[in-house]
Structure formats: structure tokens, C-alpha cells
C-alpha positions in Angstrom: 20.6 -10.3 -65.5 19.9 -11.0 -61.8 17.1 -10.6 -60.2 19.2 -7.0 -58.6 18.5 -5.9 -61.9 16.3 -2.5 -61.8 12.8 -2.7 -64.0 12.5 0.7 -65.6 8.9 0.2 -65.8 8.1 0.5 -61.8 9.2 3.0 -59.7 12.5 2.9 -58.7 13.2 2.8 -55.0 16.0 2.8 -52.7 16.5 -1.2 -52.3 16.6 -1.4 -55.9 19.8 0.8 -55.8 21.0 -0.9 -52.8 20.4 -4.6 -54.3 22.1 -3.1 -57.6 25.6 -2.0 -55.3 25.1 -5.6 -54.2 24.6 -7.8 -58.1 28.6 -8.3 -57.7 29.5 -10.0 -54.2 32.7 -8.7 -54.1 31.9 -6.1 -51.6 31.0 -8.8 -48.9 34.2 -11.3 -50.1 36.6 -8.7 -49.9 36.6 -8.0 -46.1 37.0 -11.9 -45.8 39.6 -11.8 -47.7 41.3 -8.5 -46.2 40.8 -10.4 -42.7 42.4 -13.8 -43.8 45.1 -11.4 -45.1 45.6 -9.6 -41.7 45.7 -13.3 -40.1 48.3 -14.8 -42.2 50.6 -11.4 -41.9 50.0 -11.4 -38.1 51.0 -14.9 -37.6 54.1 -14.5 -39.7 55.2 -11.7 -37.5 54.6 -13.5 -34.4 56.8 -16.3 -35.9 59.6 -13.8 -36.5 59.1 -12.3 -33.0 59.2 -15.9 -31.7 62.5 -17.3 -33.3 63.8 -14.0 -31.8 63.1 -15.0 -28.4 60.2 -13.3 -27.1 58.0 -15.6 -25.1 54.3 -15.8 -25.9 52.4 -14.9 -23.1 54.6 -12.7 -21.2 53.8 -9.2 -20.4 56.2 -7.7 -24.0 54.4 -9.8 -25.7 51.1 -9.1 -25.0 51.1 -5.3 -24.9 53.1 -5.6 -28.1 50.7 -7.9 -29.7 47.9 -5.3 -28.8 49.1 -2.5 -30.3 48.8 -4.6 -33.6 47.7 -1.6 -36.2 47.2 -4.5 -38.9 43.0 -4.6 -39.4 43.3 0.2 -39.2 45.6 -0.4 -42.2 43.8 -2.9 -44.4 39.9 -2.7 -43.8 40.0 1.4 -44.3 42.1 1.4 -47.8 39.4 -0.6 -49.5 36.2 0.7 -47.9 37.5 4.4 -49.2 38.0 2.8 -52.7 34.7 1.0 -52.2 33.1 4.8 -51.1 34.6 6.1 -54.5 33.4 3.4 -56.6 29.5 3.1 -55.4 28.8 6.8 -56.3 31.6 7.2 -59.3 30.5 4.1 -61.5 27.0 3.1 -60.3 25.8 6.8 -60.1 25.2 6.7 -64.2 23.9 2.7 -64.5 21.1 3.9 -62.3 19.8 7.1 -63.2 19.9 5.2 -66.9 17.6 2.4 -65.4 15.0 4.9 -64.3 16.6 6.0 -60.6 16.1 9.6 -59.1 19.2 11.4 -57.8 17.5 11.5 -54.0 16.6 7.6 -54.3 20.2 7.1 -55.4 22.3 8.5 -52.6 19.3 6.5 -50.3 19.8 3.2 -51.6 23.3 4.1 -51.7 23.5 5.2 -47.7 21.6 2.1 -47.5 24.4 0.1 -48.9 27.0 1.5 -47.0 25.2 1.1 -43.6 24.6 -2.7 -44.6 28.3 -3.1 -45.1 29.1 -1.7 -41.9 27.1 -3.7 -40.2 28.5 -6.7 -42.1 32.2 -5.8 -41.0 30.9 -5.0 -37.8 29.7 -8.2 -36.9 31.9 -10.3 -38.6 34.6 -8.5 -36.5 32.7 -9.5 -33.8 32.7 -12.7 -34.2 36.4 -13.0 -34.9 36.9 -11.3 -31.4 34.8 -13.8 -29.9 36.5 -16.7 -31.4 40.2 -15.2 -30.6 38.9 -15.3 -26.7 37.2 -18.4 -27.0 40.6 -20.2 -28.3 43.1 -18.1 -26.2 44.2 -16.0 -28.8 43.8 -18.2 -31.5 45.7 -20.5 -29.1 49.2 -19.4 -30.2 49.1 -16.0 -28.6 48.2 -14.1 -31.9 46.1 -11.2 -31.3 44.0 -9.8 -34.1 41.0 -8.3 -32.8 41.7 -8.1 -29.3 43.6 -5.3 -30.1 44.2 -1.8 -28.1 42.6 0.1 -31.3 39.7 -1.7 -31.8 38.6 -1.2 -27.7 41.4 -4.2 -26.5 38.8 -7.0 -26.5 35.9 -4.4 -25.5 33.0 -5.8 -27.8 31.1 -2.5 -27.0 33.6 -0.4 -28.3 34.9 -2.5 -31.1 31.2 -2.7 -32.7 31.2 1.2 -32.3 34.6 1.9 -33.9 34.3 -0.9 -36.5 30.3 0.3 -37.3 31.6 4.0 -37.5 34.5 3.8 -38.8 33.6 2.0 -41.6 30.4 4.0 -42.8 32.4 7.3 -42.0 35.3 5.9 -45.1 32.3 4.9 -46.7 30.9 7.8 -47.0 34.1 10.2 -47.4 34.7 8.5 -50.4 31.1 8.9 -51.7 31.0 12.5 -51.0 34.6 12.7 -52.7 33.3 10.8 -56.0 30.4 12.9 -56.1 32.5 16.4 -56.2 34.5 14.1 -58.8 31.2 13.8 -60.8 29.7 17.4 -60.5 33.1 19.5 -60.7 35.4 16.7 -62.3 39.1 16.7 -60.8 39.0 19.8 -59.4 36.2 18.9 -57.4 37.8 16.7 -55.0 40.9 18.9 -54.8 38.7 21.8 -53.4 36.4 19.4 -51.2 40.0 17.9 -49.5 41.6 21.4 -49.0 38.1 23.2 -47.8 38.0 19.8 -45.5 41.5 20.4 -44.1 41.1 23.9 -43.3 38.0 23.3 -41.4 39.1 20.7 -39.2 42.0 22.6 -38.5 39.9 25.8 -37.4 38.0 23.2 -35.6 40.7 21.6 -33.7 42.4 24.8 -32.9 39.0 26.4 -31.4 38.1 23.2 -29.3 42.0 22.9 -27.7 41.1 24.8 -24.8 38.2 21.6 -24.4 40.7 19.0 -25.1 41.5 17.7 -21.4 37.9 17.3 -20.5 38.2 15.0 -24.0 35.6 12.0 -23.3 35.9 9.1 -26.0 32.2 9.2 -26.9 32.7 12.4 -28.6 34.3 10.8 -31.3 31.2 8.6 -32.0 29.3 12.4 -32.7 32.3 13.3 -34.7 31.5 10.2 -36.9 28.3 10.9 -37.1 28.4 14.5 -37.7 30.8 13.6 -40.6 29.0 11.2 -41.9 25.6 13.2 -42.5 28.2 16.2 -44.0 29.3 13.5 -46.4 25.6 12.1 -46.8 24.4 15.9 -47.5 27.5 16.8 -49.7 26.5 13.6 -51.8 23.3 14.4 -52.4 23.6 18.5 -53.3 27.0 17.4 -55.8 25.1 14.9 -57.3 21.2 17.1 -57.5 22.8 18.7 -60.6 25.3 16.4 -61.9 25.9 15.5 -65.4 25.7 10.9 -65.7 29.1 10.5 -67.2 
């Protein structure tokens, strides 16, 4: 065992749960990996576009390359999976090795902040590489994108940072009404979810022309601690499966 690995003789904190989400490195490979996927797939549609006679450079091609939705449809896929999995499978490993349900979802939050952080700034640094080489030199745009701020480093370490600890924590929240309630837990969490953001939405329409895009960034966080709070009350009197 690693040096990750929890002593049940001390007191277990929150680190310890957060060093145990990290014994297997696939967490911080996997976004690499995702990315270099996103690359290769953009570059191959460029190609196409380019044997079809658009013209790198020109004004089609660059607001077309912008609204690239690539890295919104890969990073968020596995960082929901990822949400499920922290809470779902580690939840019983550490309450067996001595952990407290409170110092669980901690070093958990901890974990998920740490990744966002991660994705955060390695997203920064592809952005700053894509503008250093003029789009990767070949007119590719991956992170200089419209939906991650269109080459706004401000505002793509705010969506990237949010976004991902918001998926992160959905999908904790979700595997914890999984392990309290078992399948009909998430079913109820997803249509009590749905119902409430729709009486939400529908009561803040007449506010919706005065919208200002830093409300989304208390949206995040306001679902974030939900999800944070929902973790920790499903899992205070769960069973360890």
C-alpha cells in the first residue's frame, strides 16, 4: 500500500480521504488524455473543413472555429462519472479504515476542488500556448473558444474552475442519494431538481433582461454548497455498502 493509505490507528482526517481519492492517478491522466482527445478531433475537422475550401484565417473560419463545443462535451461526461464514483465506491473503503461521515464528504470536497483547480490551470495553460503559437499555428482553435470566455483567461478560469466542481459535485450528491435511498434515490433527487429549477426560472423571467453573466458564477456556487449539503445529510445515515 502507498503511503495514501489511511492508518486506522490515528485519527482520520480530511487529507487522508483526499490523498486516498488520489492513490490511483487516473483522475489527473484522464483530463490529459480527454484534451489530447479534443486536439486530435479538432484538427481532423479543420482538415475536412480545409479540403473543402474554407480558408484558415478568414472571418467563416474564425467565428466557426470559436464556436468549437468540443472541451463542454468531453471534460463534463467524465467529471460527472468521476462525481459518482468518489462518493459511490470510496464512501465504504473509508468509513472501514476508520473515516467519519463529516471527514469524508471534507476530504472528498477537498478532492474535487483540487481537481478543479488542476483542469483549471491546465486549461490555462493550453490557452496561453494556442495564443502564443497563433492558434496552434494552423488556425485550430481549442481553448480560445466563445464558450470558454473566447480567449478571456478571466473568464475561462471561472467557467472551467466552476464548472467543473459544480459536475463534481452533482454527481457526488447524486451517488450519495444512490447510497442512502438506493435507485430510487437518484430518481427522486433528479425530478425534485427539475421541478425546482423550473419554478426557479419561471419566477426570475421577469429579471432575465437585466441578466449579468456573473450571476451564473452564484448559481455555481449556490449549487455547489446544495450538492455539498445534500452529500453530507444522504450520507449522515447511510448504510457502507
Amino acid at each position: 500500500m502507498t503511503t495514501a493509505t489511511l492508518d486506522r490507528s490515528d485519527a482520520v482526517t480530511p487529507l487522508n480521504v483526499t490523498r486516498l481519492h488520489f492513490i490511483e492517478s487516473s483522475p489527473l491522466r484522464a483530463p490529459l488524455g480527454i484534451m489530447a482527445v479534443v486536439f486530435a478531433l479538432t484538427a481532423i475537422i479543420a482538415l475536412v473543413f480545409w479540403r473543402l475550401g474554407s480558408v484558415p484565417g478568414s472571418t467563416v473560419w474564425v467565428e466557426s472555429s470559436m464556436s468549437n463545443p468540443a472541451v463542454l462535451w468531453a471534460l463534463p461526461g467524465f467529471f460527472g462519472w468521476l462525481g459518482v464514483q468518489t462518493v459511490a465506491l470510496t464512501f465504504p473503503l473509508a468509513l472501514s479504515l476508520g473515516s467519519t461521515r463529516r471527514t469524508f464528504v471534507l476530504g472528498t470536497v477537498f478532492m474535487h476542488v483540487t481537481l478543479a483547480v488542476y483542469v483549471t490551470v491546465l486549461l490555462l495553460v493550453l490557452l496561453a500556448l494556442e495564443k502564443a503559437t497563433n492558434q496552434w499555428f494552423v488556425g485550430l482553435y481549442v481553448t480560445n473558444v466563445f464558450i470558454l470566455g473566447s480567449g478571456d483567461p478571466v473568464q475561462l478560469a471561472a467557467t472551467a474552475f466552476f464548472g467543473v466542481l459544480l459536475v463534481l459535485s452533482v454527481g457526488g450528491a447524486f451517488a450519495a442519494a444512490w447510497v442512502r435511498f438506493g435507485s430510487i434515490g437518484p430518481t427522486v433527487l433528479a425530478v425534485t431538481t427539475v421541478l425546482a429549477l423550473g419554478a426557479l426560472a419561471v419566477l426570475l423571467v421577469p429579471v432575465f433582461s437585466s441578466f449579468q453573466p456573473w450571476w451564473l458564477v452564484v448559481a455555481a456556487a449556490t449549487m455547489i454548497a446544495l450538492s455539498v449539503l445534500a452529500q453530507y445529510l444522504f450520507l449522515l445515515r447511510a448504510t457502507a455498502r
